[in-house]
N, C-alpha and C positions, 0 to 999 in steps of 0.2 A: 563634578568639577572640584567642590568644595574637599572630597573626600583624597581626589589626585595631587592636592595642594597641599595635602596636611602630610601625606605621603612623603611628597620630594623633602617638606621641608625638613620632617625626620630624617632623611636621609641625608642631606645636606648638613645638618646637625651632627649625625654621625660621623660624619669623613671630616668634618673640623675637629672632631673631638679626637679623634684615631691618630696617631703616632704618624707624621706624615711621610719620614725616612723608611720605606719598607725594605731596600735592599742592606743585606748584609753589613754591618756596622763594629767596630770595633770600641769599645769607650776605654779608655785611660785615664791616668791621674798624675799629675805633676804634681813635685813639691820638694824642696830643697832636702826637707827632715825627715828621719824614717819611721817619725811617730806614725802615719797610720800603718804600720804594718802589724803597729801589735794595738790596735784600734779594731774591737770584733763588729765595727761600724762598715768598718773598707771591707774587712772580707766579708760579711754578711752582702755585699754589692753584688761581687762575684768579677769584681775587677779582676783583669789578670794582663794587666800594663798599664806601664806606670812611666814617668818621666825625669830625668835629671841633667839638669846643668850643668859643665863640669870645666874649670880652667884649663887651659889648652897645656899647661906647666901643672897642673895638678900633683903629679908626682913626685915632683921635686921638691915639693913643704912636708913637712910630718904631719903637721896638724889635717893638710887638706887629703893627704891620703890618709890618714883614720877618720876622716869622715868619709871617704868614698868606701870603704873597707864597712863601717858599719850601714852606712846605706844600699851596697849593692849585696852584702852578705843577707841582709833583712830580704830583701826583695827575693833573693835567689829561695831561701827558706821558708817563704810566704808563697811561693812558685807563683811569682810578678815577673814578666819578660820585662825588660830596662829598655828606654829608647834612651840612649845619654847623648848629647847636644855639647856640642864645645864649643866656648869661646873666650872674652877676655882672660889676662891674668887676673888678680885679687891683689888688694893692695897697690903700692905706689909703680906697677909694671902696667897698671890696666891697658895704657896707650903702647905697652909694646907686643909686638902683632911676632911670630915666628917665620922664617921662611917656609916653603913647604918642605923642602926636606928634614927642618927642622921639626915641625907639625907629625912627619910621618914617620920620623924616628919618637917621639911621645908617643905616637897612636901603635905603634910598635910593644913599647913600653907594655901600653893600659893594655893592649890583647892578651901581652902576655900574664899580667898579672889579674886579668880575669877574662877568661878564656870562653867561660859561656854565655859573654854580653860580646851581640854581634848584628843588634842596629844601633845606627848612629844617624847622627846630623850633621853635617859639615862643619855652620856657625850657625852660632843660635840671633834672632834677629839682625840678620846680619845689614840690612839696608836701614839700620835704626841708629841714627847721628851720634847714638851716646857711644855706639861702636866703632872700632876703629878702621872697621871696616865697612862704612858708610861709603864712603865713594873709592873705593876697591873692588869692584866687584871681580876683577880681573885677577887680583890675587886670592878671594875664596874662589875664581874657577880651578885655579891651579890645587890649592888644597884641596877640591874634590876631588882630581883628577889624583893624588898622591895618596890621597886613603881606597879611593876604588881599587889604585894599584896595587896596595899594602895588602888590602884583603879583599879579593873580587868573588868570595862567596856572601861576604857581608850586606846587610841591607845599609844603604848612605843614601840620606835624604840630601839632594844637591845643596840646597840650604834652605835656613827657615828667616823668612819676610813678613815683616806687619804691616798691617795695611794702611800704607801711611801714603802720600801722595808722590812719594818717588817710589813706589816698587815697581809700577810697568818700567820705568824705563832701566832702572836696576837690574831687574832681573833679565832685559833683553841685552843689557851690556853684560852681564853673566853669559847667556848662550854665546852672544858673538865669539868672547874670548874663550869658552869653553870648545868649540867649535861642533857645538852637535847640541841636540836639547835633551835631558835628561828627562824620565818614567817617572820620579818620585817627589815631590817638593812637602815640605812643612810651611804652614800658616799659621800664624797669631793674629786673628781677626776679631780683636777686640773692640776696634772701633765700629765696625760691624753691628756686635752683640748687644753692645752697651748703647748705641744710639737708634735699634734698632731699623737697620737698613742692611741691604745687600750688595751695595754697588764696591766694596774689596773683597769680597770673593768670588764676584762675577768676574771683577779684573782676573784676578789670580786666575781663574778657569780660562780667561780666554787669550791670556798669554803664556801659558806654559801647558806642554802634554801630559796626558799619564795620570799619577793619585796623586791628589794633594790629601794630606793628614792636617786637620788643621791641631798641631802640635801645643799650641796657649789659645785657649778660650777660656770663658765664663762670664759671668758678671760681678761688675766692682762690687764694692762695698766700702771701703773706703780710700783713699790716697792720701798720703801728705808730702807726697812729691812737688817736683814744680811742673803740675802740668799744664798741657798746653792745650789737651782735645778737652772740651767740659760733656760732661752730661752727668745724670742725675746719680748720687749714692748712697746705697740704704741696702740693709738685708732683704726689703721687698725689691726693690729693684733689679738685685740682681738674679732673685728666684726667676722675674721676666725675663731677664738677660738669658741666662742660663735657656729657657724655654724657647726663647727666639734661637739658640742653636740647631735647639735639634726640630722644632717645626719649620724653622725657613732657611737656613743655612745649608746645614746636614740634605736637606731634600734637592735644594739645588744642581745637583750632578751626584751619579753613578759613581763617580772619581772621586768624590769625598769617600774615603773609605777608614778615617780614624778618625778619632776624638780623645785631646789631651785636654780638660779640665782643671784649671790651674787654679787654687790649690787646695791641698784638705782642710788643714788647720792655721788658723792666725796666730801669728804671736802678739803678746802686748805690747799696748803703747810704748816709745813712740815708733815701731816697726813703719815704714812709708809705704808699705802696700797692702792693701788686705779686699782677697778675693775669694775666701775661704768656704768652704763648706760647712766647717765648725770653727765656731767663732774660741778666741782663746781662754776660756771659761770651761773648754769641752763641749757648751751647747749647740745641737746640731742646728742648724739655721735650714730655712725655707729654700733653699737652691737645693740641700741634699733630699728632699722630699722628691723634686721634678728628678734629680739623677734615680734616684729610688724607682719612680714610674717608669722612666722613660728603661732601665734594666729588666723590669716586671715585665714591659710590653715586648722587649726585643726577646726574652726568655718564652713569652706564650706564642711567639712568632717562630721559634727553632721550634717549640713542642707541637704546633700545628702541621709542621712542615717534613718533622721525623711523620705522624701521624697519618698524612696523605701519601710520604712513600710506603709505609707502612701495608697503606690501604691496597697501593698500586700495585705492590708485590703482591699477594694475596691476591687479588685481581686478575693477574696475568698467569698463576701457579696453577700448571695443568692440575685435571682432575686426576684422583689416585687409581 
């Protein structure tokens, strides 16, 4: 009896300890800056997507189109596939919103002027009050609907939601006016990560179909916003944060099929956000450790799985 109890509990020990997300996984990196591309930190991951934000007028400043220029150049050159995510203007337009045919003449634009980025995101947190399209959701159904039609081989995420206490019913005021339910959604389930629990993206699962990518996670480290959710921040903390992704979030559904990790590097004080991997010093901090692990595991999981077809063929290969 004694010896059937020491047994399970090894075994129970093992499957806690085991990478709980075993299907297929994608991991990414957001980040505004195209310092990690030449960081032999990122590629030593084996990342190969990554994330950007990008004003819906982007094009029409110099400055913000040499920064899309050096950022999606870097990415393309580092062979980093781009999810880019639109929303506000920059500067004193933030509150002005584009019609959609205005939106799909821009998104027109940016195809053309980079031709081999071809997922995107509708609006980036789009049901998030600092946006101006918080209680609109009836005009991002229309801009989805005007980029699907712009390019209907491209991947559009219908739009990406935090998990904040209006998204159910946001996002069913999207379907209604959208008039059908969209395959693909983006989440930023920070609140989620950082407090750890799972009841927004359980919501998110059980009100919309298809994949959700959850497009901003990780764990804080610090704010100097004015926030309004609390929980705790520190480099350990967010190592947990980070780890509560991929053992209890990520494993939650089949249909989690991405992960955007927001972001590589901090800048210095007084920056109001910092959720970094490397801290602005260049030192890597305890969250890139669990990304480290958690790329090791999903890597000896493809080499197991080449391995056993391997076997299967050979297996099944008549005799000579």
């Amino acid at each position: 009896m004694r010896v059937r109890l020491l047994v399970l509990a090894a075994t129970l020990a093992a499957a806690l300890a085991a990478p709980a997300a075993s299907h297929a996984l994608v991991l990414g990196i957001g980040d505004q800056k195209p310092d990690m591309f030449s960081d032999p930190r990122f590629h030593g991951l084996g990342v190969r997507h990554a994330r950007l934000a990008v004003s819906w007028d982007a094009l029409n400043s110099d400055w913000e189109r040499a920064e899309l220029d050096q950022w999606l150049n870097a990415a393309r050159a580092s062979g980093v596939t781009p999810l880019v995510g639109f929303w506000h203007a920059r500067g004193d337009r933030r509150r002005v919103l584009p019609t959609p045919e205005r939106l799909k003449w821009e998104f027109r634009q940016f195809r053309a002027r980079y031709p081999w980025v071809t997922t995107f995101a509708t609006w980036n947190e789009a049901n998030h009050c600092g946006e101006p399209t918080c209680h609109r959701p009836q005009l991002v159904a229309a801009y989805y609907r005007a980029l699907r039609k712009e390019c209907p081989t491209c991947t559009i995420l219908a739009a990406e939601v935090l998990d904040m206490p209006n998204m159910r019913s946001w996002l069913r005021a999207f379907t209604r006016h959208l008039g059908y339910r969209p395959r693909l959604w983006g989440l930023h389930n920070y609140i989620d990560a950082n407090r750890f629990r799972t009841a927004g993206t359980r919501t998110m699962l059980r009100t919309v179909p298809g994949h959700v990518w959850l497009t901003e996670t990780g764990g804080i480290v610090e704010r100097r916003n004015k926030r309004k959710v609390g929980f705790e921040e520190s480099p350990a903390h967010a190592a947990k944060a980070t780890r509560w992704v991929f053992d209890r979030l990520v494993p939650l559904s089949r249909r989690i099929t991405r992960v955007y990790l927001y972001h590589w590097n901090a800048l210095p004080p007084p920056e109001n956000w910092d959720s970094a991997l490397v801290d602005y010093r260049g030192r890597a901090r305890p969250a890139l450790r669990v990304v480290r692990r958690v790329m090791a595991a999903a890597a000896a999981r493809r080499e197991a799985r080449v391995r056993r077809a391997a076997r299967a063929r050979t297996a099944h290969r008549p005799p000579a």
